[in-house]
C-alpha positions in Angstrom: 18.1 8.3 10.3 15.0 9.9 9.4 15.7 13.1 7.0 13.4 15.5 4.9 10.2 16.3 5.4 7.1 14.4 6.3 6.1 14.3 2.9 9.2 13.3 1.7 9.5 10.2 4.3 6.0 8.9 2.8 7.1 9.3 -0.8 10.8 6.9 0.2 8.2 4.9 2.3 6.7 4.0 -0.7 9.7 3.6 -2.8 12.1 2.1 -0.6 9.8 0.1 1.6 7.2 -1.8 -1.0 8.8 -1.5 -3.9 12.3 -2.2 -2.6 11.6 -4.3 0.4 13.8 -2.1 3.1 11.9 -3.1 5.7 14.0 -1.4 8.7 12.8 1.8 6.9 9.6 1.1 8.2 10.9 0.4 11.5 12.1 3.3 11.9 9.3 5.6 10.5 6.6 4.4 12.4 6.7 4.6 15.9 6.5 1.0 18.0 2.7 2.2 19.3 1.7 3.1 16.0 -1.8 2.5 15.3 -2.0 1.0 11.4 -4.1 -0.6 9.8 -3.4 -3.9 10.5 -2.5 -3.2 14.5 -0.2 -1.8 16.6 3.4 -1.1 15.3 5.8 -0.8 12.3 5.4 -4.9 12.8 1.9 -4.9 12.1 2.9 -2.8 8.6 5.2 -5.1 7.2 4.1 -8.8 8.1 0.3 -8.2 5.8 2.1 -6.1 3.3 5.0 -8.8 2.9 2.8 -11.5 3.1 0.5 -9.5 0.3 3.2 -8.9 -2.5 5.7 -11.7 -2.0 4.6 -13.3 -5.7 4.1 -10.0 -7.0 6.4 -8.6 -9.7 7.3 -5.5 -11.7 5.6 -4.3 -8.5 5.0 0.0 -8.9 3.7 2.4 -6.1 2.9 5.9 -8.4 1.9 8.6 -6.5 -1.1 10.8 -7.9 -1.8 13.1 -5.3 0.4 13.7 -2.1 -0.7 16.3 0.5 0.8 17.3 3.6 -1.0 19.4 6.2 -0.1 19.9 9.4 0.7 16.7 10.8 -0.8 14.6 8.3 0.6 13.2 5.1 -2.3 12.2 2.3 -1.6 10.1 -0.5 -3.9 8.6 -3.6 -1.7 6.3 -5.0 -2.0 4.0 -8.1 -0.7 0.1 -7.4 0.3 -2.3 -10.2 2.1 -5.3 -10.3 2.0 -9.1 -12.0 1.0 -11.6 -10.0 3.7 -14.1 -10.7 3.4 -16.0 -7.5 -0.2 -15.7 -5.9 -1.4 -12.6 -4.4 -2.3 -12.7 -0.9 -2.2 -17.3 -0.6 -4.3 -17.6 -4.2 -3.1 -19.4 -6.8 -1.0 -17.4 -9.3 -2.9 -15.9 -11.9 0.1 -14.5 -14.0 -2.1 -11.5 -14.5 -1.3 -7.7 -14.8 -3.7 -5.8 -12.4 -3.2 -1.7 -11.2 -5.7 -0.5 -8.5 -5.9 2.6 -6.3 -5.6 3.5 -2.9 -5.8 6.2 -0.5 -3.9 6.3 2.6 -3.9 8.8 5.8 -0.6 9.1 7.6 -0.2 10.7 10.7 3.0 12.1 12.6 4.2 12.8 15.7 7.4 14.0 16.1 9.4 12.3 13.1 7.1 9.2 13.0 4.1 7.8 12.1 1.9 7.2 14.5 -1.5 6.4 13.0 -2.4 5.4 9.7 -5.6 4.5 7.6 -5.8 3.0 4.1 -8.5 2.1 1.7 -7.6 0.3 -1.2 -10.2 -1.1 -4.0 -9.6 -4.5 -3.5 -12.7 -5.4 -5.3 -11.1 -4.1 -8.2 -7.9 -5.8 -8.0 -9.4 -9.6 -7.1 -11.9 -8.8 -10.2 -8.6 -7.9 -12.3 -6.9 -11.2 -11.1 -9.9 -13.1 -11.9 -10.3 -14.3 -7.7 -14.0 -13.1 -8.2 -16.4 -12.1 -10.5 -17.7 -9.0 -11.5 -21.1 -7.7 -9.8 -21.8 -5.5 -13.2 -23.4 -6.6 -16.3 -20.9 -6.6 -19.1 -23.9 -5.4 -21.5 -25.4 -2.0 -21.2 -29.2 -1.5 -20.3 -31.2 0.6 -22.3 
């Protein structure tokens, strides 16, 4: 049963769903015709971000900045984990990485149903050495 308010659902969202893995939290947040990121459904949530995090460990979700306004929940969030198992199908890399993200929830009724996220995954595949970095690690005069 859903309880609280909207911006408390997104704050157990992130606790209980990524960091703990309750997936039929998610189920029951966002609505079957939910538009997410990744397509159409609560389905459409968990299968990428399962997929995403199942080496990862000492996996944290730390919310920096949670906004709720009207019917939309905003969050800038800070993600960290090791990658003990390969992120995403790469190789492990057995490093530490922490990236941000940002992420746009909207309700109707008591569920989600649309959502946009932008996370700086250039950042994160730089930290876990996937790819290199497009800067010059000397400074220009």
């Amino acid at each position: 049963m859903l309880t609280g308010s909207r911006a408390d659902r997104i704050r157990r969202y992130y606790q209980d769903a990524l960091v703990g893995g309750n997936w039929d939290y998610v189920r029951e947040l966002i609505a079957p015709d939910a538009k997410v990121a990744d397509g159409i459904g609560p389905e459409a949530k968990i299968g990428p971000i399962a997929y995403a995090i199942a080496g990862l460990t000492d996996m944290r979700v730390d919310i920096q900045r949670l906004v709720e306004c009207g019917d939309q929940v905003i969050v800038h969030f800070i993600w960290s984990a090791t990658d003990g198992g390969g992120f995403a199908g790469h190789a492990a890399t057995g490093r530490r990485f922490s990236t941000w993200g940002v992420e746009f929830w909207r309700f109707q009724g008591e569920q989600i149903v649309e959502e946009w996220i932008g996370l700086d995954y250039l950042g994160l595949f730089i930290q876990l050495g996937l790819v290199a970095s497009p800067w010059p690690t000397t400074a220009h005069a």
